[in-house]
VOGU-3710 file (C-alpha; in Angstrom, 3 decimals, decimal comma):
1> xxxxxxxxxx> -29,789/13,302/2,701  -26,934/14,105/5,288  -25,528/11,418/7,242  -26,387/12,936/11,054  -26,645/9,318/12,330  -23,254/8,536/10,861  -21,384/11,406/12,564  -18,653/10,039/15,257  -19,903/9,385/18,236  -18,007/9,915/21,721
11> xxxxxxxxxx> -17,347/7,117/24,379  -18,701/4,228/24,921  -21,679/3,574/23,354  -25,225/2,500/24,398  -26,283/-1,175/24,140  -27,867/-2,333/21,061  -30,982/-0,104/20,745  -32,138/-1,379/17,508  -33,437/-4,563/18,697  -34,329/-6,310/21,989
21> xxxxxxxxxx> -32,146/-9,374/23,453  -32,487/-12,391/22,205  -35,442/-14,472/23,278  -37,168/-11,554/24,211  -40,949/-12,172/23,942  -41,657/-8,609/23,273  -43,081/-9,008/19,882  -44,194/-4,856/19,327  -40,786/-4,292/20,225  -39,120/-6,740/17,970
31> xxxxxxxxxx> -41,388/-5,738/14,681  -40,428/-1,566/15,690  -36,808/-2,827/15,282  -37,399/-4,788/12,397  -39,122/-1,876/10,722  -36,515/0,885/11,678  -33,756/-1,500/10,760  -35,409/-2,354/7,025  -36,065/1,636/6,364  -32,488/2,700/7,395
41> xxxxxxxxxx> -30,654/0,302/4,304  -33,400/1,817/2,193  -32,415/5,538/3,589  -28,915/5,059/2,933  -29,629/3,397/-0,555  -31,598/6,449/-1,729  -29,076/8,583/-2,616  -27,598/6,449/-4,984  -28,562/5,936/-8,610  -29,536/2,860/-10,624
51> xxxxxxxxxx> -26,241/2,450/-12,072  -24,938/2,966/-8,640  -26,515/0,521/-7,010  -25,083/-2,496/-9,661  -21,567/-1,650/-9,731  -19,066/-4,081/-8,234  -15,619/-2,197/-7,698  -13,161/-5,332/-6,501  -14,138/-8,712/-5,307  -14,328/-8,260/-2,073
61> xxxxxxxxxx> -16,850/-5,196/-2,024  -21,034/-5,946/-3,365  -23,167/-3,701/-4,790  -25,535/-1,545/-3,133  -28,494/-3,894/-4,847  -26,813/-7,265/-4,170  -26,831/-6,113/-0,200  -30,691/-4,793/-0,204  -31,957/-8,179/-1,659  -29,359/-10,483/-0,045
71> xxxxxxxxxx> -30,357/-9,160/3,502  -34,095/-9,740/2,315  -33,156/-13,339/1,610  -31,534/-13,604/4,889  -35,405/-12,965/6,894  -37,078/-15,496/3,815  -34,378/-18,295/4,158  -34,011/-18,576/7,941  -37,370/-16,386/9,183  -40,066/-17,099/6,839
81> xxxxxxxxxx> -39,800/-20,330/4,819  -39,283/-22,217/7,887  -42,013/-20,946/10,634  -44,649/-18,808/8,524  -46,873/-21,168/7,430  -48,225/-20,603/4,442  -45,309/-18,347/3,168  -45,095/-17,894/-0,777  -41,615/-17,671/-1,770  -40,690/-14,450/-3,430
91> xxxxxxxxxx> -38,974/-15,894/-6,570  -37,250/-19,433/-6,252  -34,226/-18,169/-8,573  -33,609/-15,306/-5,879  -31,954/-17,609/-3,760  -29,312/-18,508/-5,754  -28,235/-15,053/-6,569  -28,292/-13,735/-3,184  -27,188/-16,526/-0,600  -23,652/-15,259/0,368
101> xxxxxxxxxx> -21,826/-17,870/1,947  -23,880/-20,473/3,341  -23,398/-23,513/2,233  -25,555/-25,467/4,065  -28,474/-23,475/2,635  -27,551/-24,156/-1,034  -25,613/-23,365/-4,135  -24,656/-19,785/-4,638  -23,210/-17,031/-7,142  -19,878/-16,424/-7,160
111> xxxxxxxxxx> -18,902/-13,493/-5,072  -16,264/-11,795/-7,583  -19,242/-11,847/-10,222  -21,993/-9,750/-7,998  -21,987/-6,938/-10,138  -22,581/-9,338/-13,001  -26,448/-9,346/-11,742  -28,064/-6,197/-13,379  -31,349/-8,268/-13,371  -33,670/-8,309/-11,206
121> xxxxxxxxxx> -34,306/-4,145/-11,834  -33,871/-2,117/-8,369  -37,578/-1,872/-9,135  -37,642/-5,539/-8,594  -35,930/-5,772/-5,456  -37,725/-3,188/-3,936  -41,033/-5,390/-4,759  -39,279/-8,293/-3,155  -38,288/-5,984/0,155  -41,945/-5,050/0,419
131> xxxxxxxxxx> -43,006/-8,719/-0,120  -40,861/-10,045/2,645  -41,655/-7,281/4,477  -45,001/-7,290/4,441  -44,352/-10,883/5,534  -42,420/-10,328/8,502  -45,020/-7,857/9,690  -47,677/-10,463/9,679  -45,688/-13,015/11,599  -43,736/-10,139/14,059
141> xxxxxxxxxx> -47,607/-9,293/14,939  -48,773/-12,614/16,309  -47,156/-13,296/19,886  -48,103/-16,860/19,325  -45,991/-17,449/16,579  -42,651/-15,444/18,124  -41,131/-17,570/19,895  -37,708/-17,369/21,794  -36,013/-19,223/19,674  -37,408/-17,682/16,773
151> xxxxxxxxxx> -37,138/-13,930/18,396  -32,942/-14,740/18,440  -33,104/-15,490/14,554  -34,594/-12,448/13,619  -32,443/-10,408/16,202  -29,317/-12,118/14,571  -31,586/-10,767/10,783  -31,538/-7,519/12,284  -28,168/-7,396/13,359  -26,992/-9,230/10,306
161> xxxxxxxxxx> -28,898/-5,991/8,489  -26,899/-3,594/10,455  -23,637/-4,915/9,214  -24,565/-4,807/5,495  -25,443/-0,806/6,033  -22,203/-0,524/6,764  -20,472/-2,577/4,003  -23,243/0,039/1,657  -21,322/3,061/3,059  -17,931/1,563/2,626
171> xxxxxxxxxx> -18,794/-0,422/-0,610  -19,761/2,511/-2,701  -17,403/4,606/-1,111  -14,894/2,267/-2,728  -16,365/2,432/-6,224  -16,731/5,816/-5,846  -13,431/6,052/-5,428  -12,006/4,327/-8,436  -14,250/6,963/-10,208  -11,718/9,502/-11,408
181> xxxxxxxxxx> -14,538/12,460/-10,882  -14,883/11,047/-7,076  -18,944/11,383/-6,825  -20,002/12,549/-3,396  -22,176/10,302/-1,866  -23,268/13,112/0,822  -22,133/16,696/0,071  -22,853/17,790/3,664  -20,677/15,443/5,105  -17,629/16,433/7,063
191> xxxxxxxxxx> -14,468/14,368/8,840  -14,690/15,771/12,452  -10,980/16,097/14,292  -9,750/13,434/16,413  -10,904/13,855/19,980  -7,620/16,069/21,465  -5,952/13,170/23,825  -2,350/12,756/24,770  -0,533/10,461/26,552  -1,101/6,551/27,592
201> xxxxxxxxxx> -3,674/4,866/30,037  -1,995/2,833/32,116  -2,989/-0,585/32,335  -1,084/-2,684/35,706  -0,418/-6,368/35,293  -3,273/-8,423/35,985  -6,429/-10,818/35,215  -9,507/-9,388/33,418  -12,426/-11,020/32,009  -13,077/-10,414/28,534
211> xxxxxxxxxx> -16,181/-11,256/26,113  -19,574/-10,803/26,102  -21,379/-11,515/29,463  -25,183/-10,551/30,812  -27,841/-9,385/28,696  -28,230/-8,204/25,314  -27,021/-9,246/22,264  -24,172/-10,448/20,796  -22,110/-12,442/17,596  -21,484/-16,131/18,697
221> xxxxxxxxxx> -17,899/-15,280/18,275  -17,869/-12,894/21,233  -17,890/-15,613/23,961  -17,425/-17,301/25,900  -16,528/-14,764/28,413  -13,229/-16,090/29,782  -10,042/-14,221/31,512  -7,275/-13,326/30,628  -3,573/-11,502/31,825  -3,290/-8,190/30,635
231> xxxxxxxxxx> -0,602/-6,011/31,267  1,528/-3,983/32,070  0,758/-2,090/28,898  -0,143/1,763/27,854  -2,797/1,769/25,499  -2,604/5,898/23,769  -5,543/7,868/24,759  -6,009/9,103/21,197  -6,268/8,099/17,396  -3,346/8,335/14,950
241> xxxxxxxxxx> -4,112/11,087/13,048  -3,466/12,141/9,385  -0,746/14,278/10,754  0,800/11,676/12,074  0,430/9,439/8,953  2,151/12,745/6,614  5,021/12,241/8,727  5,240/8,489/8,517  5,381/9,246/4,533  7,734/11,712/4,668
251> xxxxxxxxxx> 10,046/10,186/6,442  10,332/7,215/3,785  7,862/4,778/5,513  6,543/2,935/2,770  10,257/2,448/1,235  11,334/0,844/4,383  11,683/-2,922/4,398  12,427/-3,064/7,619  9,285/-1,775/9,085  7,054/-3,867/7,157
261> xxxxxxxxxx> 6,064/-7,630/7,525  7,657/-9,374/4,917  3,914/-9,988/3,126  3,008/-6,223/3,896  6,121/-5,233/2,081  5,201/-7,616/-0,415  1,294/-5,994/-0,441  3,177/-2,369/-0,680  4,935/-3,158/-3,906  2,150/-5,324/-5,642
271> xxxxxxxxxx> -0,205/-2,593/-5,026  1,684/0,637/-4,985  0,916/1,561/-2,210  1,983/5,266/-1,288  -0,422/6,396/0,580  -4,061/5,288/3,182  -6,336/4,150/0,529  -8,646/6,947/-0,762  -5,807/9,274/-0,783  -4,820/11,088/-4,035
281> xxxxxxxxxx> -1,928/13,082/-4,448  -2,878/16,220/-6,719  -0,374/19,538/-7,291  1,582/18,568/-4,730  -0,825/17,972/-1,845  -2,565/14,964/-0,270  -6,434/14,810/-0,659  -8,941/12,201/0,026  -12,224/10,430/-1,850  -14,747/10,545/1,673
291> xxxxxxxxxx> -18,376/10,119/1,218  -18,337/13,935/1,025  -16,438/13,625/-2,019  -12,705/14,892/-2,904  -11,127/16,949/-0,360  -7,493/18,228/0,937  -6,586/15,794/3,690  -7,040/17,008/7,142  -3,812/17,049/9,325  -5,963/16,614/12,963
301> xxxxxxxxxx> -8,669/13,911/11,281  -7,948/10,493/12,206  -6,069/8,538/9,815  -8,099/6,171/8,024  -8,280/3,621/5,423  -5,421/1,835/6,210  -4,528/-2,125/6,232  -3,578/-4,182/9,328  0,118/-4,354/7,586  -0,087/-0,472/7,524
311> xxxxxxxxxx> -0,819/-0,208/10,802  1,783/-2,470/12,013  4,833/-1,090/10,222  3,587/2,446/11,523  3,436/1,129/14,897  6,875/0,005/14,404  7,744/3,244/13,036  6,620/5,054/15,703  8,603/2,646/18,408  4,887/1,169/19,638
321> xxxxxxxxxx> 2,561/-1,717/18,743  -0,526/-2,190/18,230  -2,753/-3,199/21,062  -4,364/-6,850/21,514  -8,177/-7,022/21,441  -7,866/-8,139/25,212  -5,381/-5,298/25,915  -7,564/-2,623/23,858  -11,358/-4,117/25,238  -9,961/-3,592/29,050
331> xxxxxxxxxx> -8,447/-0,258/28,093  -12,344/0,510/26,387  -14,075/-0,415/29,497  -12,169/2,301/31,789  -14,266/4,836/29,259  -10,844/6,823/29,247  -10,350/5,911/25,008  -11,045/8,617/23,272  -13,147/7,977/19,877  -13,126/4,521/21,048
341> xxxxxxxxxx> -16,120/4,253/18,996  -17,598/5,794/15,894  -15,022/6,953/14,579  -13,398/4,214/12,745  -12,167/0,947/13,909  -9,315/-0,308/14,982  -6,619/-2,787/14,058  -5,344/-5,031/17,213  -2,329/-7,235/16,492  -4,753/-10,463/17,657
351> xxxxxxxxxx> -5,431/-12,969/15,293  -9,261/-13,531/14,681  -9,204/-16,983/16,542  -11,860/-18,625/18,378  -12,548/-17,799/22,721  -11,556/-21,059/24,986  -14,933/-22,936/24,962  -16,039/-21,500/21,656  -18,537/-23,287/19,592  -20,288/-22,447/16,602
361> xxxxxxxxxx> -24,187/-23,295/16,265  -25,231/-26,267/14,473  -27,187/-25,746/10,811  -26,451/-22,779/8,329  -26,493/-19,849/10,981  -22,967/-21,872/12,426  -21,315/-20,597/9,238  -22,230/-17,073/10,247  -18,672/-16,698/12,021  -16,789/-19,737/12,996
371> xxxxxxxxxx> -15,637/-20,808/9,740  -13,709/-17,478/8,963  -11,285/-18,076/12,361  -8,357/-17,963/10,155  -6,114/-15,568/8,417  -8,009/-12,964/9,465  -7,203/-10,134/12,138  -9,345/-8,499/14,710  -10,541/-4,729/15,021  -12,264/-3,100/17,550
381> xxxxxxxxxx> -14,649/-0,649/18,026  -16,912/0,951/15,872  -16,643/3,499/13,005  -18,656/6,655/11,422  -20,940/4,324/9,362  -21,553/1,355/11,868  -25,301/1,747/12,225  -26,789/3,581/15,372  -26,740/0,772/18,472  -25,064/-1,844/16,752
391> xxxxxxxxxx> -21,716/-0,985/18,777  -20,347/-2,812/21,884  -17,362/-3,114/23,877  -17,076/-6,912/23,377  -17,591/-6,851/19,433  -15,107/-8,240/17,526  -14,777/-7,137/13,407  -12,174/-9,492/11,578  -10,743/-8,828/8,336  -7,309/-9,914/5,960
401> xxxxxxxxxx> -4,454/-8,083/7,187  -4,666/-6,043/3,478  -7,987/-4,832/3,604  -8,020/-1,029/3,952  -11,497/-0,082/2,385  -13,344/-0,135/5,178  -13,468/2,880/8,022  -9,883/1,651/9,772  -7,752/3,531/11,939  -4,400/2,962/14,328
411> xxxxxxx> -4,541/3,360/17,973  -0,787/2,400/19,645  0,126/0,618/22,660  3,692/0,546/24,466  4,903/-2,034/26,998  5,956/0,493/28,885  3,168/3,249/29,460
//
């Protein structure tokens, strides 16, 4: 398998092409994007082995297994069990091992302990993908049944899908990388260079409006659209590279206190951090665990890997900042970014907080996003994995300022452009 949907993209992306807004009564349309969106996690499973698929490298990553049954509960819990009459429930222990987070729908397993579940067999939750599946198509095929209010759920399923092929990508990308022979997920696969872009876009004083807006969808936590000042500000045309990054090291930047946030610092010497995460030092020269497997780092690649309190004392480093999500979604929408998207994302100094107006839906689905709107900070963009249409300008990815095992960059900002 070679990962030609997972190449970085250029500019701004298309809307969501993977499923139709929501409410949309087009019920052929909605169970095409349910059935595109169900074979691409089993697409990007396939390459992996049994023993692959159970592994559990750090708490905050799942295994390959955990995320192809738990999105299958997602469409029984909140699809099936409530509007398809009739519905026989897979297995009634199922939901216990795969509900993530949601309280409201019932007691879970503890997230740390994932990897814990080697039973049921892959075998087994392939059976219960098909059953659900099979399912879905029967309910997705009566018009009668699809209404708008249960089109959105299933939109949010399919989305919610989308997300969880990327946390496959990055997840085993993780383990693989605490493997000391560094598997290759995809031997074909290649970093592409940044996008060649110098200088800043210039961004005057004034009032934007931000969020999503119109048509389409999007995360609850992406409205309301409201406005804001932006400006005067130069957001850099281009991606820190690894070049970059080599001369942030050399030059003693993860010895220096004084870049660092004082829990960053803290983060650098707990972890030993030396380096992007991934990165291995061998005979003198930097190379990297990608999902092509071990290679020499490449100077003009973009740098990746890296935690929010990386990215900030590097920013300081280099006499910038990062951008705010306001500051970096206006700068997006000029198209003048390059690798804005699909690429990897990137950090913004905003704290993941709620939008003026902001609240989150009532029952279980209201836990989706709202209740993580703290200690958390905001990315933008999209990266090489993010699944194909699932990008948007107003999308906003959150994680702890010390997670660096996802696909995340640095783009700078400057005051003065």
């Amino acid at each position: 398998m070679t990962l030609t949907a997972l190449t970085p993209r250029r500019g701004t992306p298309e809307p969501p092409a993977s499923s139709p807004p929501p409410g949309s009564p087009a019920a052929p349309a909605l169970a095409d994007a349910y059935a595109r969106v169900r074979t691409h996690t089993e697409a990007l499973a396939a390459p992996l082995s049994a023993e692959d698929q159970v592994i559990q490298s750090m708490p905050d990553a799942s295994p390959t297994k955990w995320h192809r049954a738990h999105t299958t509960w997602f469409f029984e819990q909140f699809v099936l069990v409530p509007h398809a009459p009739g519905y026989r429930v897979f297995d009634e222990r199922l939901a216990f091992l795969y509900n993530s987070y949601y309280v409201a729908a019932g007691p879970r397993h503890a997230r740390p302990r994932r990897g814990m579940i080697t039973r049921p067999s892959n075998a087994e939750v392939a059976d219960y993908r098909a059953h659900v599946d099979a399912a879905m198509a029967r309910l997705l095929a009566d018009p009668a049944a699809l209404t708008p209010a249960l089109a959105e759920v299933v939109t949010i399923g399919l989305n919610h899908e989308q997300q969880h092929q990327e946390l496959i990508l990055t997840d085993i990308l993780h383990a693989f990388g605490e493997n000391p022979i560094a598997p290759a997920y995809d031997p074909a696969w290649r970093w592409r260079p940044a996008t060649p872009a110098d200088g800043m876009l210039s961004l005057p004083e004034g009032i934007h409006t931000i969020g999503h807006r119109g048509d389409g969808f999007s995360y609850d936590n992406e409205g309301p659209a409201h406005r804001v000042l932006v400006g005067p500000v130069g957001i850099a045309r281009g991606l820190v590279t690894n070049r970059d990054w080599l001369a942030f090291m050399a030059d003693g930047g993860y010895a220096e206190a004084a870049l660092w946030l004082s829990d960053g610092f803290a983060a650098v010497q707990a972890e030993g951090w030396q380096a992007p995460g991934h990165w291995r030092e061998i005979d003198g020269q930097w190379h990297a665990v990608t999902l092509g497997g071990l290679r020499p780092v490449e100077p003009e690649a973009p740098v990746c890997h890296v935690s929010y309190y990386e990215a900030d004392a590097f920013a300081r480093w280099a006499g910038r900042h990062l951008p705010s999500e306001a500051e970096w979604e206006v700068a997006a929408a000029t198209g003048e970014l390059a690798d804005a998207f699909g690429v990897v994302w990137q950090w913004t100094r905003s704290a993941y907080l709620p939008y003026p107006g902001y609240r989150a839906a009532d029952g279980a689905l209201g836990e989706y996003n709202g209740k993580f709107m703290v200690n958390q900070m905001v990315l933008r963009g999209s990266s090489l994995a993010t699944s194909p249409g699932h990008a948007r300008l107003t999308y906003r990815n959150f994680f702890p300022p010390s997670a660096r095992w996802q696909f995340t960059g640095v783009r700078l900002a400057a005051f003065s452009a």
